[in-house]
C-alpha positions as a LaTeX table, in Angstrom:
\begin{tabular}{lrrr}
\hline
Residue & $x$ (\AA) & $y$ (\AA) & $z$ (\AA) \\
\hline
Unk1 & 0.00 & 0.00 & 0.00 \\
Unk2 & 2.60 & 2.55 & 0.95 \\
Unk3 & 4.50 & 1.81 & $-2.66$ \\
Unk4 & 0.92 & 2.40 & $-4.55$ \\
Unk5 & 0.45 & 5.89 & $-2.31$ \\
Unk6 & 4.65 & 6.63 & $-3.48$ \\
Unk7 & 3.35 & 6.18 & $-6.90$ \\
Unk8 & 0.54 & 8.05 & $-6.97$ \\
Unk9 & 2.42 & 10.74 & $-5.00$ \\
Unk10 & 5.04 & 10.86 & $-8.01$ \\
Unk11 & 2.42 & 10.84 & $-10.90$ \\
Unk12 & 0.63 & 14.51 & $-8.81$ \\
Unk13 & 0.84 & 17.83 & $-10.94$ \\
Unk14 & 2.23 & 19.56 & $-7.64$ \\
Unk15 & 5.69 & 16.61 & $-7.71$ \\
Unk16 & 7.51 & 18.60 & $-10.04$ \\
Unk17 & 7.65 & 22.15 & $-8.69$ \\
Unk18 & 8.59 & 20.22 & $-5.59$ \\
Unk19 & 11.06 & 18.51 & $-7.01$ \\
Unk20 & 12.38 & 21.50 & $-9.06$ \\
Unk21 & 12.65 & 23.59 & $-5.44$ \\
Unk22 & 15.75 & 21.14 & $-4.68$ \\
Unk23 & 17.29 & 20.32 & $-8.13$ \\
Unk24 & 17.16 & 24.02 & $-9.52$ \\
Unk25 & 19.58 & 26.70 & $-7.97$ \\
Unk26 & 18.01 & 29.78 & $-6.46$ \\
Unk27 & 16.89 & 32.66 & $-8.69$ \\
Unk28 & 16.69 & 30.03 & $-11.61$ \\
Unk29 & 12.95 & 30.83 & $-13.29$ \\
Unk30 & 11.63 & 27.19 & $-14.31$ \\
Unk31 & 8.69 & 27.59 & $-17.66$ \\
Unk32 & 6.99 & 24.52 & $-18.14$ \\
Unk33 & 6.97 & 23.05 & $-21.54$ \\
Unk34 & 3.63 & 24.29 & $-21.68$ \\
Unk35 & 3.95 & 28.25 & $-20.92$ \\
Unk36 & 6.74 & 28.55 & $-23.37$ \\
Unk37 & 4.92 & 26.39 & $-26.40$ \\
Unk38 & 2.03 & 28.38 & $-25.69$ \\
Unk39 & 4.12 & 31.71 & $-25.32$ \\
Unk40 & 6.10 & 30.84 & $-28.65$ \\
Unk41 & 3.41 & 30.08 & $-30.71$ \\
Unk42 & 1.38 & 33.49 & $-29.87$ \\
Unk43 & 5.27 & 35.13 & $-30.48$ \\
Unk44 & 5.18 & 33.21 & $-33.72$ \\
Unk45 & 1.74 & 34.05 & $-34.93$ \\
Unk46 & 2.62 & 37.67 & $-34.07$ \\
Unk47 & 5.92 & 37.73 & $-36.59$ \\
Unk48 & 4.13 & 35.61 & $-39.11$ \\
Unk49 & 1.27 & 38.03 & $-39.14$ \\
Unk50 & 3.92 & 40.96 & $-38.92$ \\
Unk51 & 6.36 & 39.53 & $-42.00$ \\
Unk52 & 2.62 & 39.14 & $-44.16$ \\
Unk53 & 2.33 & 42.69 & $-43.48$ \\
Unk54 & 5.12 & 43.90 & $-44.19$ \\
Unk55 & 5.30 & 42.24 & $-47.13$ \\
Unk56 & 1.95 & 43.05 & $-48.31$ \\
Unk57 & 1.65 & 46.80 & $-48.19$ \\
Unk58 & 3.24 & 49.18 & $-50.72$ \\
Unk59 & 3.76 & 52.11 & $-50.32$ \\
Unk60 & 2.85 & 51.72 & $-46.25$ \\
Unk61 & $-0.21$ & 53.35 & $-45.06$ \\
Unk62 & $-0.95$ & 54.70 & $-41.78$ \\
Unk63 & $-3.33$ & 51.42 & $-41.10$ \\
Unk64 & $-0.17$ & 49.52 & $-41.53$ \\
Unk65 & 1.92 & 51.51 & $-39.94$ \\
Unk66 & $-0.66$ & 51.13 & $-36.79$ \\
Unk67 & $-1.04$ & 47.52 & $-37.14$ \\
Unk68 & 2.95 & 46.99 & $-37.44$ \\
Unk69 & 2.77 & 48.75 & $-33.79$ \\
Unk70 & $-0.22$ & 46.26 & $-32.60$ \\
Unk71 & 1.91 & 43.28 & $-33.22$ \\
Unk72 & 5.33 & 44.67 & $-31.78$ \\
Unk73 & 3.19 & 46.03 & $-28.77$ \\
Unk74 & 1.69 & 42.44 & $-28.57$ \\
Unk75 & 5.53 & 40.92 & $-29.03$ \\
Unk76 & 6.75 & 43.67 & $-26.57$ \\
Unk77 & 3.78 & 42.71 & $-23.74$ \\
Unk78 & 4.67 & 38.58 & $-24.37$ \\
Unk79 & 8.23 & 38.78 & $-23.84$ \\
Unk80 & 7.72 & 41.02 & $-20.70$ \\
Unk81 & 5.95 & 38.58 & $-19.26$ \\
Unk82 & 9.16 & 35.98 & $-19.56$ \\
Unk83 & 12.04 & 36.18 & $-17.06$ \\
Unk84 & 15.32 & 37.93 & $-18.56$ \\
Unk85 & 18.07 & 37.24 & $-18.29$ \\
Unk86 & 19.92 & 33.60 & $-19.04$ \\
Unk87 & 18.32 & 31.00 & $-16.03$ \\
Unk88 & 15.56 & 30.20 & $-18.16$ \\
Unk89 & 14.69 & 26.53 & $-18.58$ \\
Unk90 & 14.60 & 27.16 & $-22.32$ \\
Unk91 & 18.42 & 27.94 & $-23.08$ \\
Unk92 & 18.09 & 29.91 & $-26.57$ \\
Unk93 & 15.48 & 32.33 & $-24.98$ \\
Unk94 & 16.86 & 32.99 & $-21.42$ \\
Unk95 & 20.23 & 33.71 & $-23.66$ \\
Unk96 & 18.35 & 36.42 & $-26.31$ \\
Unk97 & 15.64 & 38.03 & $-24.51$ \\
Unk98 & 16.90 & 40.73 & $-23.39$ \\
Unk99 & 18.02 & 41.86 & $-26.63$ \\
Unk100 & 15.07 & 40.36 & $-27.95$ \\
Unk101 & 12.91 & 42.91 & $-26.18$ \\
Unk102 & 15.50 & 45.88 & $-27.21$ \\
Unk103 & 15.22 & 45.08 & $-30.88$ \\
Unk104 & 11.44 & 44.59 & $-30.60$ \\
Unk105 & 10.83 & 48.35 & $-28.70$ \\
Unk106 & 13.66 & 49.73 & $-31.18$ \\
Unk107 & 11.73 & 48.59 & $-34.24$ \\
Unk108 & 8.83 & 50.36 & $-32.76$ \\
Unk109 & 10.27 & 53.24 & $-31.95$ \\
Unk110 & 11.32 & 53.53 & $-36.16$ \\
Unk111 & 8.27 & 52.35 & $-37.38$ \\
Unk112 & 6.56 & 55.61 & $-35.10$ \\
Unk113 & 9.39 & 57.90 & $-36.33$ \\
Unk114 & 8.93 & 60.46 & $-39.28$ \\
Unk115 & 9.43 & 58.99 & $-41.61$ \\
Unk116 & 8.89 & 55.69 & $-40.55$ \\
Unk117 & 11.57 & 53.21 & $-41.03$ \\
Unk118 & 10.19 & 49.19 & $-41.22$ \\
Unk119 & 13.50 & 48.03 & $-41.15$ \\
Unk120 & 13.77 & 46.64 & $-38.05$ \\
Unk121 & 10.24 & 45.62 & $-37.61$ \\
Unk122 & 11.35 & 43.71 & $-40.64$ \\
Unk123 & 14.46 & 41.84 & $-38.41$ \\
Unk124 & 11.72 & 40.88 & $-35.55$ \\
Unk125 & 9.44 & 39.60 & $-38.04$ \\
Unk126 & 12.26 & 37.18 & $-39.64$ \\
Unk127 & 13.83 & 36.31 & $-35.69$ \\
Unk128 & 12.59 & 33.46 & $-35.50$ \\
Unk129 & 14.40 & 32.15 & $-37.82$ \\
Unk130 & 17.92 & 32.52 & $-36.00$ \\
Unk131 & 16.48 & 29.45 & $-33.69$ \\
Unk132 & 14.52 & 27.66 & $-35.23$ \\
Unk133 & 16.23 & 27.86 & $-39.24$ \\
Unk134 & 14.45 & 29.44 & $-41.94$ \\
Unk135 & 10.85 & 28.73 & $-43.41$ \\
Unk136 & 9.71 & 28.35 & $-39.65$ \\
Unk137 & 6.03 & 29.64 & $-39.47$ \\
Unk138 & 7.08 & 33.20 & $-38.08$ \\
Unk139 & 9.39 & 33.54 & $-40.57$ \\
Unk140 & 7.01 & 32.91 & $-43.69$ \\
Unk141 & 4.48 & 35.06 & $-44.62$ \\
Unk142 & 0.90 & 34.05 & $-45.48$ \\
\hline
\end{tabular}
């Protein structure tokens, strides 16, 4: 009986964050596979929808211009909500998003500027390719 209650103990949703409170060093910021699938795809959606635009539009219009600034704001707000710095369970992220979040506020800091400049909302829609190698779904447009 007490090795069936061991096992059941194990197989609990609460075992692992108890387990990762001793095998993890302080400060280190554990996502479950979950948060950052979920995280990434929304991220990816975001530059896929982003590169379509941007690839779509010429000469840009003010209603791109605005909705190049909803999807960096969106990009901006979903990265914020990640832990910087490098003692992230995912190793690529923890290691870029800082700068991730620079580039991201710098491209929309262009794309607001007069004139605007798209060149480096350009680089965050095509980002996800440095990771994950070209043709990935944020990288393509529609």
């Amino acid at each position: 009986l007490a090795f069936v209650q061991t096992i059941a103990g194990t197989c609990s949703p609460h075992t692992n964050e108890h387990i990762r409170r001793y095998t993890y060093p302080p400060g280190f910021d554990y996502l479950d596979r979950e948060h950052v699938e979920t995280t990434m795809w929304i991220i990816a959606r975001h530059t896929r929808d982003l590169n379509a635009l941007l690839h779509a539009q010429s000469p840009v219009t003010p209603a791109t211009l605005e909705q190049v600034d909803v999807h960096l704001a969106a990009l901006d707000a979903l990265i914020g909500d990640l832990p910087a710095g490098g003692a992230l369970s995912h190793p690529l992220l923890g290691q870029n998003i800082v700068k991730f979040r620079e580039d991201i506020r710098a491209a929309r800091m262009n794309a607001a500027a007069e004139p605007p400049n798209l060149y480096l909302a350009g680089s965050i829609a095509g980002a996800c390719g440095y990771c994950h190698g070209p043709g990935y779904p944020g990288t393509r447009a529609r």
